[in-house]
VEXGUSE-661129 format. One record per residue: x, y negated, z negated of N, C-alpha, C in turn; residue in one letter. Coordinates in steps of 0.02 Angstrom, whole numbers, plus 50000, padded with zeros to 5 digits. Each point is the difference from the previous one (the first is absolute). Layout:
VEXGUSE-661129
 n_east n_north  n_up ca_east ca_north ca_up c_east c_north  c_up code
      X       Y     Z       X        Y     Z      X       Y     Z    a
...
***
This chain:
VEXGUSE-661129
 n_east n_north  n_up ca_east ca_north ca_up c_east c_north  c_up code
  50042   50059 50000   49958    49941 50000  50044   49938 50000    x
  49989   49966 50031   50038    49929 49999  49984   49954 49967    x
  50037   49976 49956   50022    49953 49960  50048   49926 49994    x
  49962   49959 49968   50062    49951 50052  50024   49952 49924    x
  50062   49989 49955   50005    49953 49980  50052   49943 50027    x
  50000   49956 49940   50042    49952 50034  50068   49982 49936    x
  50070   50014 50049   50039    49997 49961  50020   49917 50012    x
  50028   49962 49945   50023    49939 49995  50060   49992 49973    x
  50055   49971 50038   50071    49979 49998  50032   49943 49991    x
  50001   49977 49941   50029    49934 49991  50085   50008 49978    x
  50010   49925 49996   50075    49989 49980  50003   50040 49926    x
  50066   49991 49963   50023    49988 49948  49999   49947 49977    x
  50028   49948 50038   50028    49940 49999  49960   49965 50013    x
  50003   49935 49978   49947    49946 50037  49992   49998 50063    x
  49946   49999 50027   49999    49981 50060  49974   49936 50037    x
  50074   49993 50031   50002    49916 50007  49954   49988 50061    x
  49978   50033 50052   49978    50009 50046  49906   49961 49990    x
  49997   50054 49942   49918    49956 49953  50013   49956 49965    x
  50047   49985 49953   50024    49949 49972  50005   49932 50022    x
  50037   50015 50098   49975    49941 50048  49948   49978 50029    x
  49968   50065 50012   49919    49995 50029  49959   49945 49946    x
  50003   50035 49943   49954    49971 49923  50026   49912 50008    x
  50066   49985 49995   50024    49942 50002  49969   49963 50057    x
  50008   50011 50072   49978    49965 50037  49917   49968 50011    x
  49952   50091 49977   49947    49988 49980  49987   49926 49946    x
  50024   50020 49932   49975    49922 49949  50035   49940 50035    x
  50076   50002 50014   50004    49930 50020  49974   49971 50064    x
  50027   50024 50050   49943    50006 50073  49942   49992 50031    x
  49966   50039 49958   49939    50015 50038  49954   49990 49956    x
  49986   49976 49936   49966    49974 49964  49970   50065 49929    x
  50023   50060 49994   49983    50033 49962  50041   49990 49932    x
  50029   49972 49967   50036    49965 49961  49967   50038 49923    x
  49923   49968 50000   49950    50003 49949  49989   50073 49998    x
  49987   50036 50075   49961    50060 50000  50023   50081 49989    x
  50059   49978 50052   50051    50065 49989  50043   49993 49935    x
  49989   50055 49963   50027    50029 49944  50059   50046 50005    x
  49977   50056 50052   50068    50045 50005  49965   50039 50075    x
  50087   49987 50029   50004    50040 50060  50035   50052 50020    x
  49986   50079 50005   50052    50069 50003  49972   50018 50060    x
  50063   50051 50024   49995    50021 50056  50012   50072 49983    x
  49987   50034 50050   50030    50078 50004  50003   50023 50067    x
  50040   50063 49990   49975    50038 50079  49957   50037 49995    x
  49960   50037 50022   49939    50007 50026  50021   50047 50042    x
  49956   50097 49980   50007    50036 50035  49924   50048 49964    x
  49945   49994 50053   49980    50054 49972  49988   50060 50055    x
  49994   50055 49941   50033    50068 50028  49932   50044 50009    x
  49989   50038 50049   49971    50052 50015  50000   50042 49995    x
  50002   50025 49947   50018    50084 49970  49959   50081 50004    x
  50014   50053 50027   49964    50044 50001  50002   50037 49931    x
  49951   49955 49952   50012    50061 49939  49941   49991 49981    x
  49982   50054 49959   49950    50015 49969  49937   49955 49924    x
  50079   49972 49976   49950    49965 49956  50064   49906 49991    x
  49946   49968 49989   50035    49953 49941  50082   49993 50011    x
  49982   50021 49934   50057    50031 49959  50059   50021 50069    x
  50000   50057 50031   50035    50013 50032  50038   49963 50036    x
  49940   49951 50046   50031    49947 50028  50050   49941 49980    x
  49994   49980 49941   50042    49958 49974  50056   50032 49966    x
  50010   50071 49985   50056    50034 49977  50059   49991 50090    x
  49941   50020 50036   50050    50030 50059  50022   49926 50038    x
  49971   49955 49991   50024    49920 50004  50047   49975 49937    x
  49992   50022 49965   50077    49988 49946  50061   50043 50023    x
  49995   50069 50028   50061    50023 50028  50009   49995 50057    x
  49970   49961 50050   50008    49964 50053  50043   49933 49990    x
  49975   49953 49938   50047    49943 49990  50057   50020 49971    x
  50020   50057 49954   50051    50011 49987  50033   50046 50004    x
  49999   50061 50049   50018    50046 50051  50043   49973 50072    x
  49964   49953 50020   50022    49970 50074  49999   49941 49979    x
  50042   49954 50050   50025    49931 50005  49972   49960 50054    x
  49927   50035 50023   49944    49963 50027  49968   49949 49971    x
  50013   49992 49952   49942    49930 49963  50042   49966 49951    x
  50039   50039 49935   50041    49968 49961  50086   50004 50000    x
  50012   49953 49980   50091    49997 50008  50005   50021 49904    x
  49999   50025 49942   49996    49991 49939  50054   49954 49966    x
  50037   49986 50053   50044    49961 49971  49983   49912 49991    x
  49941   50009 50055   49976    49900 49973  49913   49988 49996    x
  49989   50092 50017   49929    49984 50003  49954   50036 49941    x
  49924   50000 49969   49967    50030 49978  49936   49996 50035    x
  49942   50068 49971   49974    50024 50043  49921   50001 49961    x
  49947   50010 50023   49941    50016 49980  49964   50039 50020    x
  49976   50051 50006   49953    50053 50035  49935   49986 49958    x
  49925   49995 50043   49956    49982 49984  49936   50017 50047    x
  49959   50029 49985   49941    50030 50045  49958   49911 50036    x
  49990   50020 50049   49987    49908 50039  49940   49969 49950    x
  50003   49930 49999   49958    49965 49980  50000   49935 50029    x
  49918   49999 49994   49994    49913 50052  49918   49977 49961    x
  50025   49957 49952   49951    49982 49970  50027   49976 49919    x
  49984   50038 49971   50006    49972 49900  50063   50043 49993    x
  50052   49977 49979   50060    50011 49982  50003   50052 49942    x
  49925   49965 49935   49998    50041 49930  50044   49935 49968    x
  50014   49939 50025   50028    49955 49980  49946   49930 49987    x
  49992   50001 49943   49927    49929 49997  50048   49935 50012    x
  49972   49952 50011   50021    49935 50017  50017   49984 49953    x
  50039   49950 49979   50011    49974 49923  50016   49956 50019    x
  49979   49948 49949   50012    49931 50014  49980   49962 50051    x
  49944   50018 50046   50003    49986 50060  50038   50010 50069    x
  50050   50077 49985   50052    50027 50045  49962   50033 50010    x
  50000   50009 50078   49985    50048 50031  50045   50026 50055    x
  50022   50070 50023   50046    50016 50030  49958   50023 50073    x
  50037   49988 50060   49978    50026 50057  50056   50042 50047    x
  49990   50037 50034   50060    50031 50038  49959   49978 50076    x
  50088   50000 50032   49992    49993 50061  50046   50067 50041    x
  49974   50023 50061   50047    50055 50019  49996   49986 50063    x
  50065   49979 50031   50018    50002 50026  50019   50055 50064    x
  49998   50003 50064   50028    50032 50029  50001   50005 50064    x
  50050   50012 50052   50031    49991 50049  49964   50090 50035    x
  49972   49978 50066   49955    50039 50017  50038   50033 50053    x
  50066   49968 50043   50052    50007 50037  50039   50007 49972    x
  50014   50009 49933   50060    50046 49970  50010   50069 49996    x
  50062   50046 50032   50007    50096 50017  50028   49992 49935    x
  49995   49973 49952   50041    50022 49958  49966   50067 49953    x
  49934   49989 49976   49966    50042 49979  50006   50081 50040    x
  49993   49998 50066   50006    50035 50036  50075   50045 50011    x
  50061   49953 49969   50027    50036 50009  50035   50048 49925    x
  49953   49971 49939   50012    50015 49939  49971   50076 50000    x
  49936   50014 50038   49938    50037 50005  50066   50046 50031    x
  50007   49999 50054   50062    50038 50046  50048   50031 49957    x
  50037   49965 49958   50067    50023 49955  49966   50028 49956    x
  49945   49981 49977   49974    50041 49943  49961   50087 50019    x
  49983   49994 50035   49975    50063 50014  50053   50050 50044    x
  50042   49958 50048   50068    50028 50027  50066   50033 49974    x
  50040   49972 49977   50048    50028 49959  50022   49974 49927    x
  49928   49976 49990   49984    50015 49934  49967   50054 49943    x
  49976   50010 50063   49949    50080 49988  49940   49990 49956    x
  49948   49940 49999   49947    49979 49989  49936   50008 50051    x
  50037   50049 50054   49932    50033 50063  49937   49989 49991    x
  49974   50026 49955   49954    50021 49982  49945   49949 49967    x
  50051   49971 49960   49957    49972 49946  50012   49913 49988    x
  50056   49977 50075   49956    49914 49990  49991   50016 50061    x
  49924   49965 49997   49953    49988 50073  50019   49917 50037    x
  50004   49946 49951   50019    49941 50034  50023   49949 49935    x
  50015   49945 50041   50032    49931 49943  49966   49952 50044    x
  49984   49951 49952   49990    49935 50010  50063   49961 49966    x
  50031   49935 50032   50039    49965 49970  49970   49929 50022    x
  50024   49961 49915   49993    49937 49994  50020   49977 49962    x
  49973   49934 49998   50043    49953 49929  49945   49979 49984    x
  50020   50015 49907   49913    49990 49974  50027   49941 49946    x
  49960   49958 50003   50009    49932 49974  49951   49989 49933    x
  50010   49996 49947   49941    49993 49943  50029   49914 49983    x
  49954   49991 50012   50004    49929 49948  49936   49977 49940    x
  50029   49970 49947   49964    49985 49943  49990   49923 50028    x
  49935   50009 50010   49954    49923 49986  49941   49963 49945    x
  50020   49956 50000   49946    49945 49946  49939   49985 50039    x
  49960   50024 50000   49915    50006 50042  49958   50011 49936    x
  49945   49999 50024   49933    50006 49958  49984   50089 49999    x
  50015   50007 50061   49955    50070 50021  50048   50052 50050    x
  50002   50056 50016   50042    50055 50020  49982   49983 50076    x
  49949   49980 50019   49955    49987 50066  50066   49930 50028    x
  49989   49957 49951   50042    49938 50027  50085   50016 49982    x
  50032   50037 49974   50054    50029 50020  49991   50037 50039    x
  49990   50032 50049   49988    50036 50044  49998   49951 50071    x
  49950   49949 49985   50016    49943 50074  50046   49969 49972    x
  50053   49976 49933   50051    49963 50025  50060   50032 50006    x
  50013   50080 49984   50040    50028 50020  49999   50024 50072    x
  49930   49981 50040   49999    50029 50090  50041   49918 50027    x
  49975   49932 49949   50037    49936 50043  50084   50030 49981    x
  50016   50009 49950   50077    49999 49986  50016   50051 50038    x
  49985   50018 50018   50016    50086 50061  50010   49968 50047    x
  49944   49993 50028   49997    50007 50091  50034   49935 50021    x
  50047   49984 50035   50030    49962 50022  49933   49963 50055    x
  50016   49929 49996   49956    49959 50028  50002   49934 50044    x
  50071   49962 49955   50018    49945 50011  50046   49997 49968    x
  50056   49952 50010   50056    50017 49960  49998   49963 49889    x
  49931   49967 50021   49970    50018 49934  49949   50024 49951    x
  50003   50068 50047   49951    50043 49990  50019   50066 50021    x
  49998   50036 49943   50019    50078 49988  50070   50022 50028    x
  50026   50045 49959   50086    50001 50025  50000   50083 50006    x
  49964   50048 49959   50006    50050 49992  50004   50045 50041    x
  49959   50018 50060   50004    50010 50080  49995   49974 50052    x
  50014   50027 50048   49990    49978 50070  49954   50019 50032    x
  49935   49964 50009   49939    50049 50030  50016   50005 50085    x
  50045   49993 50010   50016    49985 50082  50030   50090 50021    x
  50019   50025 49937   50012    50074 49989  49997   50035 49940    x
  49984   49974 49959   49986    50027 49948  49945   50000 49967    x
  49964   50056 49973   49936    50001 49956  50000   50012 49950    x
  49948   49983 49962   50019    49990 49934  49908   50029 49964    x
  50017   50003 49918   49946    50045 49978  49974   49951 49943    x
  49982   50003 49969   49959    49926 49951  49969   50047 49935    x
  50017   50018 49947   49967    50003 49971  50006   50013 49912    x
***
C-alpha cells in the first residue's frame, strides 16, 4: 500500500539564506510589524510502499540516514513526519500565527533522479514509488486569524513586483499555501 511522508532538512547552523529573506522582508517590503520568524527547509515527500504508518516513517529515517540523498549529518538535521496541510496542533499565541509555504520547481529531474539512485543501486526497488522536492518555507506571523496568515504568507511568496513577494518565481515555480 502506498504511503507517502514528508521528510524535512534543515541546517545546523543558522541559516543566513532566511535570515536574508526575513531581513529584506521587515526592512523592504513593509512586514517589519508582521513577520515574526522566517525558516526554511528542504522539502522531500516520499512515496513509500509500506504497509502501515509507522513503517513508512521508520523506512524514511533509514533513507535519511542510510544514503546521502537528502542529508549531509555533518551540517544538517532532519524530521520525518506523516503530511499535513492545515492545524499544525500548534494554537496561535499571542496573536502568532504560523503559515507554510512550499515551494517547488515543476522542471526540476532532480527528484527524478533521487527516485532512480534510490531504487537502482541502492536497492530500495521495491519500496520507494516517487519524491516530491521543495523548499518549504514556515513563517510566524502577527494576524488576527490562520485564514489571514495564509493570504499574507501567499503576498510574501509569490513574487509580483519588486515590492511584492520574494519567495518564488511564479514564471516557474509553484507554490502551496497553507
Amino acid at each position: 500500500m502506498m504511503r507517502s511522508v514528508e521528510l524535512l532538512v534543515s541546517l545546523k547552523i543558522p541559516d543566513v539564506t532566511a535570515l536574508t529573506a526575513a531581513n529584506v522582508l521587515r526592512r523592504r517590503m513593509g512586514y517589519a510589524d508582521s513577520l515574526k520568524e522566517l525558516k526554511r527547509a528542504d522539502y522531500y515527500r516520499l512515496d513509500l510502499n509500506c504497509d502501515t504508518d509507522a513503517e513508512a516513517i521508520a523506512l524514511a529515517e533509514e533513507l535519511a540516514v542510510k544514503t546521502n540523498e537528502f542529508v549531509n549529518p555533518n551540517k544538517h538535521v532532519f524530521t520525518v513526519r506523516l503530511p499535513s496541510r492545515g492545524d499544525d496542533g500548534a494554537a496561535a499565541s499571542n496573536g502568532v500565527h504560523t503559515a507554510h509555504v512550499l515551494v517547488t520547481d515543476p522542471t526540476d529531474g532532480s527528484a527524478e533522479g533521487i527516485v532512480s539512485a534510490l531504487t537502482g543501486r541502492l536497492g530500495y526497488g521495491g519500496k520507494v514509488q516517487g519524491v516530491l522536492r521543495g523548499m518549504l518555507w514556515t513563517l510566524k506571523l502577527a494576524c488576527e486569524s490562520d485564514e489571514q496568515a495564509q493570504e499574507m504568507a501567499k503576498a510574501v511568496a509569490i513574487t509580483e513586483a519588486r515590492d511584492r513577494g520574494l519567495l518564488m518565481n511564479p514564471h516557474f515555480q509553484e507554490c502551496e499555501v497553507w
